[in-house]
Structure formats: structure tokens, C-alpha cells
MARSE-177233 format. One record per residue (C-alpha): chain; x, y negated, z negated. Coordinates in Angstrom, 2 decimals, always signed. Each point is the difference from the previous one (the first is absolute). Example, Ala and Ser with C-alpha at 12.3 -4.5 7.8 and 13.67 -1.06 7.14 Angstrom:
BEGIN
<c->A, px->+12.30, py->+4.50, pz->-7.80>
<c->A, px->+1.37, py->-3.44, pz->+0.66>
This chain:
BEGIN
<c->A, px->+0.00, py->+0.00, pz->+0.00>
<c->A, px->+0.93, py->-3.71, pz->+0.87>
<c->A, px->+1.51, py->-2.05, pz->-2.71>
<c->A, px->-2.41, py->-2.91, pz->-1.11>
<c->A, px->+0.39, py->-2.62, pz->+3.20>
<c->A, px->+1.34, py->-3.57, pz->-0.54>
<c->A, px->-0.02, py->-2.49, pz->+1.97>
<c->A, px->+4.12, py->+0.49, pz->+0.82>
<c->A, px->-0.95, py->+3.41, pz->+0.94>
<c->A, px->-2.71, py->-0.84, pz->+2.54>
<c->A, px->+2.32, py->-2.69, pz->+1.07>
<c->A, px->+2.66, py->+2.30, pz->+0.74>
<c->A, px->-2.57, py->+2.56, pz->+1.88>
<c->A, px->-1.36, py->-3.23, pz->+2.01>
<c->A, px->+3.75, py->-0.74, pz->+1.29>
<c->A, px->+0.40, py->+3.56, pz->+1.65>
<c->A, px->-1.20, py->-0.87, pz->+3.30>
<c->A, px->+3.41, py->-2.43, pz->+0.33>
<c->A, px->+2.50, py->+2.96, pz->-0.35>
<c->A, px->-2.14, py->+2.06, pz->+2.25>
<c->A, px->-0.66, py->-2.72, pz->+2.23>
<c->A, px->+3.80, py->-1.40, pz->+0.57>
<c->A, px->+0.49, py->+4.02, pz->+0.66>
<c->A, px->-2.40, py->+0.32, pz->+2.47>
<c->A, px->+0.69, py->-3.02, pz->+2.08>
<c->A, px->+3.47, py->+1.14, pz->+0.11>
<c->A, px->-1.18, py->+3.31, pz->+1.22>
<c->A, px->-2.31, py->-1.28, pz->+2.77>
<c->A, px->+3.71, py->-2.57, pz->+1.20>
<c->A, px->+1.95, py->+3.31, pz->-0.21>
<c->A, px->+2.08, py->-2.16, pz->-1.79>
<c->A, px->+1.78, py->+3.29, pz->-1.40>
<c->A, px->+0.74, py->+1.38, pz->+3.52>
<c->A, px->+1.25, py->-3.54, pz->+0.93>
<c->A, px->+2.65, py->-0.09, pz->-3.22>
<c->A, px->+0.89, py->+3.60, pz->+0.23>
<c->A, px->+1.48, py->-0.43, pz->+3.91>
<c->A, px->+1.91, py->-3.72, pz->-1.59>
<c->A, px->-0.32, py->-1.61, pz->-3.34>
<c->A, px->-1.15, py->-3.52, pz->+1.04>
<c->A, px->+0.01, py->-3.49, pz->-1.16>
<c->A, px->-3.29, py->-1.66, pz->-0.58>
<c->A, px->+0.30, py->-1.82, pz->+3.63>
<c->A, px->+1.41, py->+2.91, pz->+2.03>
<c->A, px->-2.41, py->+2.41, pz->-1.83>
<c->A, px->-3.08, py->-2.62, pz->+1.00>
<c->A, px->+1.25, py->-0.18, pz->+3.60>
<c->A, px->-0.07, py->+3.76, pz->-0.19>
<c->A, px->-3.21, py->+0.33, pz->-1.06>
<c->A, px->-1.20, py->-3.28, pz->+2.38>
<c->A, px->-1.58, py->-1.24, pz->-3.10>
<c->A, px->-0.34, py->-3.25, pz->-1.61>
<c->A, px->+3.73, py->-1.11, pz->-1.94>
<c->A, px->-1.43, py->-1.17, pz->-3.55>
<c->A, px->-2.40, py->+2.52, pz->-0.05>
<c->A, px->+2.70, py->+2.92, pz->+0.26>
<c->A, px->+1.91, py->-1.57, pz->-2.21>
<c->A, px->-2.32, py->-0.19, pz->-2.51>
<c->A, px->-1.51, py->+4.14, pz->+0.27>
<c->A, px->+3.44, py->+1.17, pz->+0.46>
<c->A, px->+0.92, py->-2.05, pz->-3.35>
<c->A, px->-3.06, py->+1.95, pz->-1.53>
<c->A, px->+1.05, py->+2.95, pz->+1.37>
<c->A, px->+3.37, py->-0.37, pz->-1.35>
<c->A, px->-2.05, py->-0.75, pz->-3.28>
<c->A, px->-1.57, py->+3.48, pz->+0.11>
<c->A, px->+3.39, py->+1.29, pz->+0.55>
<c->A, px->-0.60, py->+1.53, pz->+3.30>
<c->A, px->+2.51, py->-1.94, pz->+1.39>
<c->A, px->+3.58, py->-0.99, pz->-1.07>
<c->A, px->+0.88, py->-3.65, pz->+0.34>
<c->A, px->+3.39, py->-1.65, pz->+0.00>
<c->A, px->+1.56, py->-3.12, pz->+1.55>
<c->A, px->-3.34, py->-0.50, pz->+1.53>
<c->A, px->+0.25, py->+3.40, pz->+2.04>
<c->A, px->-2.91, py->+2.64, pz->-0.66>
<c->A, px->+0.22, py->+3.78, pz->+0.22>
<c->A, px->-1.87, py->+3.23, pz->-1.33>
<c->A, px->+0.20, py->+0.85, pz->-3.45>
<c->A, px->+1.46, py->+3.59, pz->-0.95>
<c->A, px->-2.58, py->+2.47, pz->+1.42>
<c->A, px->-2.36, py->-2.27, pz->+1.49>
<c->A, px->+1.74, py->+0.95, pz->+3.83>
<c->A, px->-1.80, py->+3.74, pz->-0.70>
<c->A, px->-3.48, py->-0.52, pz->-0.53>
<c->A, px->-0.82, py->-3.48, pz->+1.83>
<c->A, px->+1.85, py->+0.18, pz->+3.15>
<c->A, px->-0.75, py->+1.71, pz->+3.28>
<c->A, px->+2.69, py->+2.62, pz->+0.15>
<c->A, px->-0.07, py->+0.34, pz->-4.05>
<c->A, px->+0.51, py->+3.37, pz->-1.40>
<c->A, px->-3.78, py->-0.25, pz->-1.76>
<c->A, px->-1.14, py->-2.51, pz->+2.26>
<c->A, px->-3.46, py->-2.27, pz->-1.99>
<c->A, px->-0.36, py->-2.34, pz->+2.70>
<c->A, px->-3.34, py->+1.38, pz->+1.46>
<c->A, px->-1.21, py->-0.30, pz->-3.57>
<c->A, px->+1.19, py->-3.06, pz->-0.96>
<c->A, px->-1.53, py->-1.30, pz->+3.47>
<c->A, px->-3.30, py->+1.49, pz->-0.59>
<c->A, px->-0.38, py->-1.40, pz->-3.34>
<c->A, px->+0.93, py->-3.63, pz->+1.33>
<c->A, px->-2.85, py->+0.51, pz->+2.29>
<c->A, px->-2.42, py->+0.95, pz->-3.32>
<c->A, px->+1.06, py->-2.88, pz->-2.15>
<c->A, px->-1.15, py->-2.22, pz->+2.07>
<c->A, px->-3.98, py->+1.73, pz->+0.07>
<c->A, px->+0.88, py->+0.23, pz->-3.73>
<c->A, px->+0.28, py->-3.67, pz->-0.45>
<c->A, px->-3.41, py->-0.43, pz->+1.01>
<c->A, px->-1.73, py->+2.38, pz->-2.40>
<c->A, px->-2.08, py->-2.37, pz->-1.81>
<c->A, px->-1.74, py->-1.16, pz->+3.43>
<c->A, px->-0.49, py->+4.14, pz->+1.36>
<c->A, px->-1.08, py->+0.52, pz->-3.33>
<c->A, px->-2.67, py->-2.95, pz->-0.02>
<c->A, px->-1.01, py->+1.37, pz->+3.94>
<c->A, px->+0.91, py->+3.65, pz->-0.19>
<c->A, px->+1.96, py->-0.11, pz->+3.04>
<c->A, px->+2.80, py->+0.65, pz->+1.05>
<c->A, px->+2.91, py->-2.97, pz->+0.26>
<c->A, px->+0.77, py->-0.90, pz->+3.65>
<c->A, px->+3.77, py->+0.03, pz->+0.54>
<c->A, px->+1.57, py->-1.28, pz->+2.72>
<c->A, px->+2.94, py->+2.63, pz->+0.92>
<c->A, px->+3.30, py->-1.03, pz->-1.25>
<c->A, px->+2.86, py->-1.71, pz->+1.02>
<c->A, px->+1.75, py->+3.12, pz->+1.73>
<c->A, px->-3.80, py->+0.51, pz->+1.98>
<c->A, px->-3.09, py->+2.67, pz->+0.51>
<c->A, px->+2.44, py->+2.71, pz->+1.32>
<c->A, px->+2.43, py->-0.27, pz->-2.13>
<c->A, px->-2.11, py->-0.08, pz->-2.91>
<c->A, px->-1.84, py->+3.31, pz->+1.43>
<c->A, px->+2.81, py->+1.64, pz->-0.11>
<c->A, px->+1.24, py->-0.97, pz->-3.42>
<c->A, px->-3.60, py->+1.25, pz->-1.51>
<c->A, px->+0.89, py->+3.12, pz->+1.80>
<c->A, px->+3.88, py->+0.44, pz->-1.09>
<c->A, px->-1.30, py->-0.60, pz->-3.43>
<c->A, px->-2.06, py->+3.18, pz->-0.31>
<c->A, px->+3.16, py->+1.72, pz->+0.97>
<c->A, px->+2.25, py->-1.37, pz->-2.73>
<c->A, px->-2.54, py->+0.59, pz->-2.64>
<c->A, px->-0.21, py->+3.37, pz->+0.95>
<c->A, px->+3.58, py->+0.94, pz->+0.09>
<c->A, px->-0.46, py->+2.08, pz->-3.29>
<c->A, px->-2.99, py->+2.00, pz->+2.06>
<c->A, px->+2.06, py->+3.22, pz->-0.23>
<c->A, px->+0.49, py->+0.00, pz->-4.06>
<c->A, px->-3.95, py->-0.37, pz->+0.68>
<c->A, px->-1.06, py->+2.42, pz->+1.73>
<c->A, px->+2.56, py->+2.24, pz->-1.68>
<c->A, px->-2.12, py->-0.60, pz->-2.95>
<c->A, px->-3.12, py->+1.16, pz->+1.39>
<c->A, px->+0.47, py->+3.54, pz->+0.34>
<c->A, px->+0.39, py->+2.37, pz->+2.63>
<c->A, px->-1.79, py->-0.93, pz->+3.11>
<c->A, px->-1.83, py->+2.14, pz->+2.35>
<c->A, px->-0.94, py->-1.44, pz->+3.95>
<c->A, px->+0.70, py->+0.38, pz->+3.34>
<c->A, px->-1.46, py->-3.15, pz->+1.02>
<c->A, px->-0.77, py->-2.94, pz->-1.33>
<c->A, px->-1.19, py->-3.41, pz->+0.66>
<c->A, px->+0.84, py->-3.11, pz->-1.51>
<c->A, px->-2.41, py->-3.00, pz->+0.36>
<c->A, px->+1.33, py->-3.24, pz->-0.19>
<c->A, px->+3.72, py->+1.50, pz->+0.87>
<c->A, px->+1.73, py->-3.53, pz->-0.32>
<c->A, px->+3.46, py->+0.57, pz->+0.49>
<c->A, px->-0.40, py->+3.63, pz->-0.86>
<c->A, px->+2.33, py->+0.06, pz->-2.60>
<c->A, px->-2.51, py->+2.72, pz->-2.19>
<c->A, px->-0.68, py->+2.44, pz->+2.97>
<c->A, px->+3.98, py->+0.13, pz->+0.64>
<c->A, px->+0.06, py->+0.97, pz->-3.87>
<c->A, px->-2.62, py->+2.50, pz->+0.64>
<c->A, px->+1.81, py->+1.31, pz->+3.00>
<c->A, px->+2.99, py->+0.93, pz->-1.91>
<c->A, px->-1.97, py->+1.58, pz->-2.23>
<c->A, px->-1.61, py->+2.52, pz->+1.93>
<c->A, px->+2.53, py->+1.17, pz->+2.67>
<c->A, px->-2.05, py->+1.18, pz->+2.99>
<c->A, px->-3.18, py->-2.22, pz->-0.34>
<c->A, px->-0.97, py->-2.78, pz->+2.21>
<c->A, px->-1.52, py->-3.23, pz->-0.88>
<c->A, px->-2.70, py->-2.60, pz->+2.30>
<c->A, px->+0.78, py->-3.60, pz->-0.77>
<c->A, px->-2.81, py->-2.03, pz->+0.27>
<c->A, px->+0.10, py->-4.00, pz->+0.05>
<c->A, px->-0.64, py->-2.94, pz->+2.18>
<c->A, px->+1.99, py->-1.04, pz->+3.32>
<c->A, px->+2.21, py->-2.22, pz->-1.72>
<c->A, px->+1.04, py->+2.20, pz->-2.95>
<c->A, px->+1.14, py->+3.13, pz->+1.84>
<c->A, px->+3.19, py->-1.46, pz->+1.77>
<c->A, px->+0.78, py->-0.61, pz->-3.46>
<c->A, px->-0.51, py->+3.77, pz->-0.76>
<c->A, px->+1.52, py->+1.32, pz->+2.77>
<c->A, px->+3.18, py->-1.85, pz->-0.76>
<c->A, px->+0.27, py->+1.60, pz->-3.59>
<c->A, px->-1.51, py->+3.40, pz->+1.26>
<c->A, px->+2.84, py->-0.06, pz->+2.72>
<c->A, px->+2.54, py->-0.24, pz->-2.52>
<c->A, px->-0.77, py->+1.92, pz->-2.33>
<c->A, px->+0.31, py->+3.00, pz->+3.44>
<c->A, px->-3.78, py->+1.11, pz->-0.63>
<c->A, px->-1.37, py->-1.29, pz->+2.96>
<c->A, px->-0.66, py->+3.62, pz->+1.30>
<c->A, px->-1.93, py->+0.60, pz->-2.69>
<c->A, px->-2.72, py->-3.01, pz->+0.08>
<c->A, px->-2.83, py->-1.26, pz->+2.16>
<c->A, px->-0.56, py->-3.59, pz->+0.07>
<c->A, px->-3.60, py->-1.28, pz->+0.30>
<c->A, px->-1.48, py->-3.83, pz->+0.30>
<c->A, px->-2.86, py->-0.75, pz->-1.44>
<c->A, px->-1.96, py->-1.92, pz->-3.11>
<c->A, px->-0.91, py->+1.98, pz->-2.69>
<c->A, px->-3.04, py->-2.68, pz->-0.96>
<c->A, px->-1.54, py->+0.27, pz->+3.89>
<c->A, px->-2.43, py->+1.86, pz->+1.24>
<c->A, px->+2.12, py->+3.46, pz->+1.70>
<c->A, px->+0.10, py->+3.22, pz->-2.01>
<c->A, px->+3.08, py->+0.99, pz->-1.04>
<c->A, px->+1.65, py->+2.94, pz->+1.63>
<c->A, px->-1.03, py->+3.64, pz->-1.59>
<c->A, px->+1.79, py->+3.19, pz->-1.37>
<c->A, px->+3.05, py->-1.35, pz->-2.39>
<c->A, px->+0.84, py->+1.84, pz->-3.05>
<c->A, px->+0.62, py->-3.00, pz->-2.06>
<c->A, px->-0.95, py->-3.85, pz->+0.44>
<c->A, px->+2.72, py->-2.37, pz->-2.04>
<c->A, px->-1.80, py->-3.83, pz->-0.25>
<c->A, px->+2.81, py->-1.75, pz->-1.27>
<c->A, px->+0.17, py->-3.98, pz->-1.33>
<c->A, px->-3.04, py->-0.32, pz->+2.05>
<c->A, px->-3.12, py->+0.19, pz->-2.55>
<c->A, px->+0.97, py->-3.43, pz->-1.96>
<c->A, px->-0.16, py->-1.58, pz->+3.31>
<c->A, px->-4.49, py->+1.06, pz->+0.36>
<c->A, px->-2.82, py->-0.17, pz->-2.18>
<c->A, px->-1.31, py->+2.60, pz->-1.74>
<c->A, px->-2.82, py->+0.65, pz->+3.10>
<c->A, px->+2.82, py->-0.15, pz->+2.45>
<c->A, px->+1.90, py->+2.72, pz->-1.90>
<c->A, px->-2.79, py->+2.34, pz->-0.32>
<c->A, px->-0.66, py->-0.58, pz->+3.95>
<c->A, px->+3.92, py->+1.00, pz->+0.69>
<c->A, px->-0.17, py->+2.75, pz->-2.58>
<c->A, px->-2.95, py->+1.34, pz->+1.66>
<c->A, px->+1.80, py->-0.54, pz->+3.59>
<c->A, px->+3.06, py->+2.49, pz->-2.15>
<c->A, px->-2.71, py->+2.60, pz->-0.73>
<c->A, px->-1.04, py->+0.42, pz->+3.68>
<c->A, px->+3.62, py->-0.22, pz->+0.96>
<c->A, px->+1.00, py->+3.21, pz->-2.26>
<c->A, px->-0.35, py->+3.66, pz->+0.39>
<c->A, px->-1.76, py->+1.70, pz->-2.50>
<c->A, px->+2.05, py->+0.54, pz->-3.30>
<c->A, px->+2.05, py->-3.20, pz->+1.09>
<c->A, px->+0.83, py->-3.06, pz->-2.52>
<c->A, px->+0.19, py->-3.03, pz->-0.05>
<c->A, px->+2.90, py->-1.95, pz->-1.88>
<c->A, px->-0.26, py->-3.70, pz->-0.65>
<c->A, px->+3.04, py->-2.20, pz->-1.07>
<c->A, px->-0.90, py->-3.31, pz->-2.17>
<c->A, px->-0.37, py->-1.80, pz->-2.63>
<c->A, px->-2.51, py->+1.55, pz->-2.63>
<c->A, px->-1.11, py->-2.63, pz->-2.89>
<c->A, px->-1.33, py->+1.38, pz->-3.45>
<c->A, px->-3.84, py->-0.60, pz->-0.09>
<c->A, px->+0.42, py->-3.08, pz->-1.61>
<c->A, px->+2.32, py->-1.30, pz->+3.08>
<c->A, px->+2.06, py->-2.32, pz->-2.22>
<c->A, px->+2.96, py->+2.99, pz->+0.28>
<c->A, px->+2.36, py->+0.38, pz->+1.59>
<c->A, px->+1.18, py->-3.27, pz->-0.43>
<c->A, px->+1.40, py->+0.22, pz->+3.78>
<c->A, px->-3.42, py->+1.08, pz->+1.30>
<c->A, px->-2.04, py->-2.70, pz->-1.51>
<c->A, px->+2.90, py->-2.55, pz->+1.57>
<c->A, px->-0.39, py->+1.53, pz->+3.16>
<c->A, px->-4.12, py->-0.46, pz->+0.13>
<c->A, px->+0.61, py->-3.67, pz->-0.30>
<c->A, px->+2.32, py->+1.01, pz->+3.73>
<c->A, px->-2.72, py->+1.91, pz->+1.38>
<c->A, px->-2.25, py->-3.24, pz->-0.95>
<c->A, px->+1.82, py->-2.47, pz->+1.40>
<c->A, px->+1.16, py->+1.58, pz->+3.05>
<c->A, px->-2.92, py->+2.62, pz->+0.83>
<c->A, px->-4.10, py->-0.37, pz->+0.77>
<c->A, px->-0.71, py->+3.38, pz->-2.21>
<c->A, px->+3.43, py->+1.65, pz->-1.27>
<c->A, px->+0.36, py->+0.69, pz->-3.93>
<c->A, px->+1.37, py->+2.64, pz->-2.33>
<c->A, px->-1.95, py->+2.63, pz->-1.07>
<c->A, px->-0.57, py->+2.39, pz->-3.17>
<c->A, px->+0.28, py->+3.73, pz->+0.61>
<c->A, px->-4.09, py->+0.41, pz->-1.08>
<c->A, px->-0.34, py->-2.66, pz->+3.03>
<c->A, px->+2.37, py->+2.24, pz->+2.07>
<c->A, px->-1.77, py->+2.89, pz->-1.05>
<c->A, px->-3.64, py->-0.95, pz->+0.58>
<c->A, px->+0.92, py->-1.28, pz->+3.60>
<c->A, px->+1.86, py->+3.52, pz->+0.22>
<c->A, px->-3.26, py->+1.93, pz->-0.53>
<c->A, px->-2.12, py->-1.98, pz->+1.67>
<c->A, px->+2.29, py->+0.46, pz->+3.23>
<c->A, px->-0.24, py->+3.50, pz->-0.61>
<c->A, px->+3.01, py->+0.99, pz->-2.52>
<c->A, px->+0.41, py->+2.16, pz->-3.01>
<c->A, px->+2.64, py->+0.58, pz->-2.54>
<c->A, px->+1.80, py->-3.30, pz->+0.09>
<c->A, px->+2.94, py->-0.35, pz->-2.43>
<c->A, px->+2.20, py->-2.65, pz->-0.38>
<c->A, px->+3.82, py->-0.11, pz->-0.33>
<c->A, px->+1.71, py->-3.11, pz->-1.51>
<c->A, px->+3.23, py->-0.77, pz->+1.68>
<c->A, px->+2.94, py->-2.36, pz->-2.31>
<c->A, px->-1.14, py->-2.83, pz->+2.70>
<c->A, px->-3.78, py->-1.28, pz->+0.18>
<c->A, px->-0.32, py->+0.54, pz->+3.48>
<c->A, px->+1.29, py->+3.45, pz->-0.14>
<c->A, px->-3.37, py->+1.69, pz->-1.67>
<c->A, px->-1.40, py->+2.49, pz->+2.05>
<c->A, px->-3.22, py->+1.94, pz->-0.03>
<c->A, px->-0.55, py->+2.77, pz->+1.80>
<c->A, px->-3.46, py->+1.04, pz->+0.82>
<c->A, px->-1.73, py->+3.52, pz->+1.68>
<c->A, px->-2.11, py->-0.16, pz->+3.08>
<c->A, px->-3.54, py->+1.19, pz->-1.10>
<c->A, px->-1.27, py->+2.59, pz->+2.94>
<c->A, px->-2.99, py->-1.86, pz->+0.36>
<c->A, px->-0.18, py->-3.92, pz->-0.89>
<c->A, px->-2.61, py->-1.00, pz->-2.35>
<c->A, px->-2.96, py->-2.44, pz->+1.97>
């Protein structure tokens, strides 16, 4: 439980967006890249960024603040470690992340006005523009999901010999789920501009023999395609209300043979959706940036489950809140 608040303490909660935002910014510049090929005085670092002189000055100055950068006889350059995670050929490479999240704060800003409307914020794309910021929402599903082995490790011996993944993103999970099962193939289904992402990450992982790749929108009107063993919805139920869900996890029923599951990959809030504390942030996301998305409670997942036609669902927690999973049986005949 929370210490009693004071007012320094909500003052001190009130200044996080400045850390976060100085971070960001920097992020969207590729400041990080910039410093990491040439540490940089404020002028040749602004020219290199064609950006404004006193306003480099003054974020690189914060950033130097934050101690992600090193400053000395005016020249800037990376801090110890910082060359890893926020640069393009870094060893853990944040960038998409960081990039996607610049893109959020900004819809976040305007939360009292979405929350007086209940819509969404309209943002503009950023500075780095619509493709690039397609991409990075893309990249990021990949480096949150670099632990998806450990994960599916976790979940016990699986048993397929084709699956389909809804919602395939960069397809990060079904190359986890590939690995697993040696000998199984996988359909990838997402829209036209995802799956050049997919193929590029399918491609090198060497499994391209091994998946089909299919366009489509899992919220239109065509039927899925029929006879998979297994149907994986990953990251994609936050994104729909709970009516959308049940109308995709009744599209999963018709797409699986009889026996088949279905596994879903989320967040899962307790039932009185204040916890986890990550979930309830990321609602306030899903709010500002989506018509319908939200988090969930298992009962919720679980009632939309049966009503799609599913039995048995249990739930795994994984260490990360988006890692839960609940797996669910395909009822032989769906209840009207």
C-alpha cells in the first residue's frame, strides 16, 4: 500500500512526464544514432539533426541532465551503455519502443479532453512521418516479445500441426511457436501493410517454408480459413471491445477442427481492474488512442469465451502483464 500522499509526493509524480518527455523527443531526433556515429557539439549536432540551434542546445543539455549523454568542453556523446539499447545497430536495440511511446504521449496529453468526449485523441503522425511511424508500432511488438521463447517454454508441451495466428504483427510469437514444435506449420494472418513486416522476420528466422501468409482484417466481414489445430490471438484483444472479441472468438471456433484450442495472449486485470498496475496504465492507452480497446478480467475473457463457443479456459500468468495467456477448448457444437 501507498504511503500517505503529500503534496511533494504528488509533485514529484506530476514532474514525470519531463524525464519521459526529454527521452522521447530524443528518441523520435535519433539523437542517439546521430552521437553514436560522432559525439557532436551543440551546433554541429543541430546541423545534423537540421533542427533549430537553441533548441538542441537546450534538450541535449537536459539530456546530458538525465545522464544519457556525456558532456565536456561543450562536446556531447552517449553515456556508458546508452549506444546498446537506443541506437539502430545497438546490441538490444529500444528505439521502436521508445518511438512508439513518443507517438502515445502525445494522445496522452490530451486525456482530460478524450475523457470529457470519449474519443479517441487525433494525432497528427510525428516528425519522422505515417510510414515510419507504422513501422515503429510494428518493430515494437517484436522487441517486447523477444522473451517469447522463456514464454512459451512455460506453457507446457504443445501439440499442432497447424496453426493460425490472427493479428500476426511482426510474427515474433508464431516464430516462437515454430521452434517449438519442429514439423508444424503456421498461417499468418494480418493486413497488407503488416505482412512485409512479417515476412522480413519470418525470412530470417529460415521458416519461411514452413508458413502461409494471408491478407485480410480480422474485424471484416470474410470467414476465416478452416481446419487449424490451434488459433494463437496474440496482443490483439486490448485493441476491440468486448462484442468485437466475442465476434473474432467466434470467427476462431469456425476456423478450428474439432478438439482444437484456442490460446489468447494479453493482459488479464483482477475483477476489480485496478491490478496490474501496468494494465490499468495501459487502458488509459487503449482510451486515448483506440474507439473500443481496453483490458479485460479473465471472468470477462471467459464469458466472451463461452459465448463464442469455448470450454475449459484457464489462465496462465506470465512475470510480464502482457504475457498472461488463457487457453480455451473448442466446444463441438457452439451454444445459440
Amino acid at each position: 500500500m501507498t504511503e500517505e500522499w503529500t503534496p511533494g509526493s504528488l509533485r514529484e509524480l506530476a514532474f514525470g512526464y519531463m524525464s519521459s518527455g526529454v527521452l522521447l523527443a530524443a528518441a523520435e531526433l535519433d539523437i542517439f544514432s546521430t552521437l553514436d556515429r560522432e559525439p557532436a557539439s551543440a551546433p554541429k549536432l543541430a546541423a545534423m539533426l537540421q533542427a533549430d540551434l537553441r533548441a538542441t542546445t537546450i534538450l541535449a543539455d537536459a539530456l546530458a541532465a538525465l545522464e544519457l549523454l556525456e558532456k565536456r568542453e561543450d562536446i556531447y556523446s552517449l553515456a556508458p551503455g546508452v549506444a546498446d539499447a537506443l541506437t539502430h545497430d545497438g546490441s538490444d536495440n529500444q528505439l521502436p519502443f521508445m518511438q512508439h511511446h513518443a507517438n502515445s504521449l502525445r494522445s496522452w496529453g490530451r486525456l482530460a479532453e478524450v475523457t470529457q468526449s470519449g474519443r479517441p485523441a487525433v494525432a497528427g503522425p510525428s516528425i519522422r512521418g505515417p510510414e515510419a511511424d507504422h513501422v515503429a508500432y510494428q518493430e515494437i511488438m517484436d522487441v517486447n516479445a523477444r522473451h517469447a521463447p522463456e514464454v512459451i517454454a512455460a506453457l507446457g508441451a504443445f501439440e499442432f500441426n497447424h496453426f493460425l495466428d490472427i493479428g500476426c504483427g511482426p510474427g515474433t510469437w508464431a516464430i516462437s511457436l515454430l521452434h517449438a514444435v519442429p514439423g508444424a506449420h503456421a498461417t499468418l494472418y494480418d493486413r497488407p501493410d503488416v505482412l512485409p513486416i512479417t515476412r522480413k522476420h519470418v525470412e530470417a528466422a529460415g521458416l519461411s517454408s514452413r508458413v502461409t501468409f494471408l491478407e485480410g482484417d480480422y474485424l471484416g466481414d470474410d470467414p476465416l480459413p478452416e481446419g487449424f489445430d490451434l488459433v494463437w490471438i496474440s496482443a490483439v484483444a486490448h485493441l476491440n471491445s468486448r462484442q468485437q472479441n466475442r465476434e473474432l472468438f467466434a470467427k476462431a471456433h469456425a476456423s478450428l477442427r474439432t478438439g482444437g484450442q484456442l490460446m489468447i495472449r494479453d493482459i488479464v486485470m483482477d475483477d476489480a481492474r485496478a491490478a496490474p498496475f501496468f494494465g490499468a496504465m495501459f487502458s488509459v492507452t487503449m482510451l486515448v488512442r483506440t474507439e473500443t480497446g481496453g483490458t479485460y478480467s479473465f471472468r470477462e475473457f471467459e464469458e466472451d469465451l463461452a459465448v463464442a463457443g469455448f470450454e475449459r479456459a484457464e489462465l496462465f500468468c506470465g512475470e510480464r502483464p502482457m504475457d498472461s495467456v488463457i487457453r480455451a477448448r473448442r466446444m463441438d457444437v457452439p451454444p445459440k
